[in-house]
Backbone as CSV, one residue per row, in Angstrom:
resi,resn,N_x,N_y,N_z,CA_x,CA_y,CA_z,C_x,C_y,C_z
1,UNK,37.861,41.972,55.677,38.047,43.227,56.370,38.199,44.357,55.349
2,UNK,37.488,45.234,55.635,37.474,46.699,54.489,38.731,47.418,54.772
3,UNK,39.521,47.948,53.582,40.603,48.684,53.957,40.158,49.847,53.127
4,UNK,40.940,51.339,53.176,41.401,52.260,52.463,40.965,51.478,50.923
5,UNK,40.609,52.502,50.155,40.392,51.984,48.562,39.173,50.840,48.292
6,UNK,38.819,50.513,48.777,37.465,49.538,48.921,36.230,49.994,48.041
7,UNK,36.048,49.784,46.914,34.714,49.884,46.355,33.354,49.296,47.142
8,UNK,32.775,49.923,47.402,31.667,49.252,47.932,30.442,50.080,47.463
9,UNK,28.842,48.992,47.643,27.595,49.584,47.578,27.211,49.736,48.723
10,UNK,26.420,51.142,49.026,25.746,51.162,50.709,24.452,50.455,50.029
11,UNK,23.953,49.519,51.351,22.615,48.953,51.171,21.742,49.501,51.872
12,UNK,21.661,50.382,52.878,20.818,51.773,53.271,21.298,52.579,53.576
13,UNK,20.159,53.482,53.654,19.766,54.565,54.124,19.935,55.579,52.783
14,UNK,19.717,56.931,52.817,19.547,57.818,52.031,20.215,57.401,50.407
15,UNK,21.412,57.133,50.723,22.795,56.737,49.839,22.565,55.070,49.299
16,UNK,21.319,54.727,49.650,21.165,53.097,49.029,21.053,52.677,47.454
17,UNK,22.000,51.411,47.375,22.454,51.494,45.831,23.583,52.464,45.347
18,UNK,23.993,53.367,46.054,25.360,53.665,45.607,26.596,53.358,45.764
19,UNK,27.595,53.283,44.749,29.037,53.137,44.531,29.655,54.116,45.654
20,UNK,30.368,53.744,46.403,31.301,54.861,47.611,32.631,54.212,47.523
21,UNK,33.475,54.674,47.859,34.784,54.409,48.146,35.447,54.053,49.700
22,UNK,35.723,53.563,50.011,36.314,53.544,51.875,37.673,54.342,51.548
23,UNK,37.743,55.450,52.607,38.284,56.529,53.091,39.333,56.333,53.931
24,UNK,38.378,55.380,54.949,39.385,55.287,56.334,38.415,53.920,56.802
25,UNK,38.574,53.430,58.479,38.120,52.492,58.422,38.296,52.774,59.922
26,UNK,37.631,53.098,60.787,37.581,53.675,61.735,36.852,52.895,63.238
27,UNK,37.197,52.200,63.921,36.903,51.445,64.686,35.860,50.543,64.195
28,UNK,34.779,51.055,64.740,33.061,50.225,64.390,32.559,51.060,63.117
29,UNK,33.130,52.067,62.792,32.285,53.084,61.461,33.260,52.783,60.194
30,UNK,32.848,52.874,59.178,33.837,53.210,58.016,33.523,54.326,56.977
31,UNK,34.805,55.290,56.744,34.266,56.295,56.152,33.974,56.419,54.562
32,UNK,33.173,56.626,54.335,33.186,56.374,52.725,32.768,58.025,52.258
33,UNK,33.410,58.035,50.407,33.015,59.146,49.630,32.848,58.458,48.352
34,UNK,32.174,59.346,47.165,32.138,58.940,46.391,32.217,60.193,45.243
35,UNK,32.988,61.327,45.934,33.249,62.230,45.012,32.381,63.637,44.760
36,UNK,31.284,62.968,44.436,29.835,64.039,43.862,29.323,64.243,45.411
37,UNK,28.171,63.219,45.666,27.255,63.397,46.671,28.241,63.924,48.018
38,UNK,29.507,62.582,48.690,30.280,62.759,49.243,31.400,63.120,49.117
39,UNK,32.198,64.378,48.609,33.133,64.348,48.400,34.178,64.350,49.290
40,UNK,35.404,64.127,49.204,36.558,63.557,50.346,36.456,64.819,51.387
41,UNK,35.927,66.389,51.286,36.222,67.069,52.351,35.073,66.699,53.369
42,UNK,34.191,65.808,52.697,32.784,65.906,53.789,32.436,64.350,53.586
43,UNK,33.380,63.561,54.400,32.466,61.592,54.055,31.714,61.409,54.858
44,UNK,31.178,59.856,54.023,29.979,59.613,54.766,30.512,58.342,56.279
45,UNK,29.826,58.645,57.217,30.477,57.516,57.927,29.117,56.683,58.248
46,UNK,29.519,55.310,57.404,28.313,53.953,57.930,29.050,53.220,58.769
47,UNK,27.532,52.017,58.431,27.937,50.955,59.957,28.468,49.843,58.960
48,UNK,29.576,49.242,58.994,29.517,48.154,58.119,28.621,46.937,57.786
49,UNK,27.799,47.443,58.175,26.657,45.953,58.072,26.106,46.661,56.750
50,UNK,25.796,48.021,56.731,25.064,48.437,55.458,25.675,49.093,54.480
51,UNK,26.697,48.473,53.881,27.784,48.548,52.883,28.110,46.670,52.545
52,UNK,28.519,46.700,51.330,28.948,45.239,50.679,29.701,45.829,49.319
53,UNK,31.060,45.243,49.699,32.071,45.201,49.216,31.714,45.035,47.272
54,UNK,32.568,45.542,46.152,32.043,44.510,45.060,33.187,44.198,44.596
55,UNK,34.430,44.097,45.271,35.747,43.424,44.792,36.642,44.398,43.755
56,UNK,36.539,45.454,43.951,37.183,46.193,43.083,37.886,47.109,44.039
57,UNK,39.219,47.695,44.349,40.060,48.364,45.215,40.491,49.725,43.973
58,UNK,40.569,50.733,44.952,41.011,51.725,44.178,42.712,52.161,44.714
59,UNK,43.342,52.310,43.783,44.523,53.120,44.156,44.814,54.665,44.796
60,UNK,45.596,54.836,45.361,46.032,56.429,45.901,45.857,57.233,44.694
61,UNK,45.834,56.613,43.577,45.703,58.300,42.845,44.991,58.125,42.129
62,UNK,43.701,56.935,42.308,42.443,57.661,41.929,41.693,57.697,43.358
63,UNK,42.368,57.901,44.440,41.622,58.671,45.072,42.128,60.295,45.308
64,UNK,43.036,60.558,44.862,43.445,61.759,44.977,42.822,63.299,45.169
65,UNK,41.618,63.209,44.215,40.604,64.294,44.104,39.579,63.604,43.486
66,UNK,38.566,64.632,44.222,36.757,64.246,43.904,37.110,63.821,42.172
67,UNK,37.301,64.579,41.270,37.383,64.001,40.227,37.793,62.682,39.595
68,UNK,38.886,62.351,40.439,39.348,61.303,40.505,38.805,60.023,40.744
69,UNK,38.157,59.913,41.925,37.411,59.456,42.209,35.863,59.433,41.857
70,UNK,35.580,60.133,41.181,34.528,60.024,40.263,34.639,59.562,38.698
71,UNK,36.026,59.668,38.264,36.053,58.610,37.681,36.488,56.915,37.735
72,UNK,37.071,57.189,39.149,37.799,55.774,39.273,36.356,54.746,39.132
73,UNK,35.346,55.658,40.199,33.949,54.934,40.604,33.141,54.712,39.404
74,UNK,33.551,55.322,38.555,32.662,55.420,37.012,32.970,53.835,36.295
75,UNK,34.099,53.906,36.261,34.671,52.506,35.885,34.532,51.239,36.333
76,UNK,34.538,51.270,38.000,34.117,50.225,38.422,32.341,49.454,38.044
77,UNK,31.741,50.765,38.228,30.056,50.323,37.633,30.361,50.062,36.410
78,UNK,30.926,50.596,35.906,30.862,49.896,34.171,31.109,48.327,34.399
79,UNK,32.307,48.203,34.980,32.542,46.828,34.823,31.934,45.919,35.468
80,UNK,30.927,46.625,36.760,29.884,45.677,36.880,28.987,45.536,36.166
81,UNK,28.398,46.171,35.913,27.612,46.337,34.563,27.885,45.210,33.662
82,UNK,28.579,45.742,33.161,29.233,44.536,32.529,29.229,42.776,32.361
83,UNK,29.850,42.772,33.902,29.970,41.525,34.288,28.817,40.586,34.468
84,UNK,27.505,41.939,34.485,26.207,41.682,35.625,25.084,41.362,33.798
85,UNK,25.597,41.462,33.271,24.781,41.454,32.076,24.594,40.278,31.255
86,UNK,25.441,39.532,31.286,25.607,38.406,30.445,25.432,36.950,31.542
């Protein structure tokens, strides 16, 4: 189940292949930002079928501000990256 702080990739639509954050988690929708494209005054709301989790949770204060969250999200790709390389 997706909560608040949730790293995830959307797997479509416009936003496919990007890093987002879960916002809120809202009946059947979940809201995601990711700072730049979406930032927290304007999220994106998907269907959870086209989002997948990559195991990385963010804390309250890197979600605090777009910046924040643009770096929290910076870090997490690194460390997939990372992980995804070897």
């Amino acid at each position: 189940m997706l909560q608040r702080g949730d790293a995830v990739i959307s797997l479509a639509g416009r936003d496919g292949q990007k890093l987002l954050a879960v916002v809120s988690v809202n009946g059947q929708d979940v809201i995601l930002c990711n700072g730049k494209d979406r930032p927290l005054h304007r999220p994106k709301k998907k269907n959870p079928k086209h989002i997948r989790p990559v195991g990385a949770v963010l804390d309250e204060t890197q979600m605090r501000s777009d910046r924040a969250l643009r770096k929290a999200l910076a870090a997490v790709k690194a460390n997939l990256n990372e992980r995804e390389c070897c």
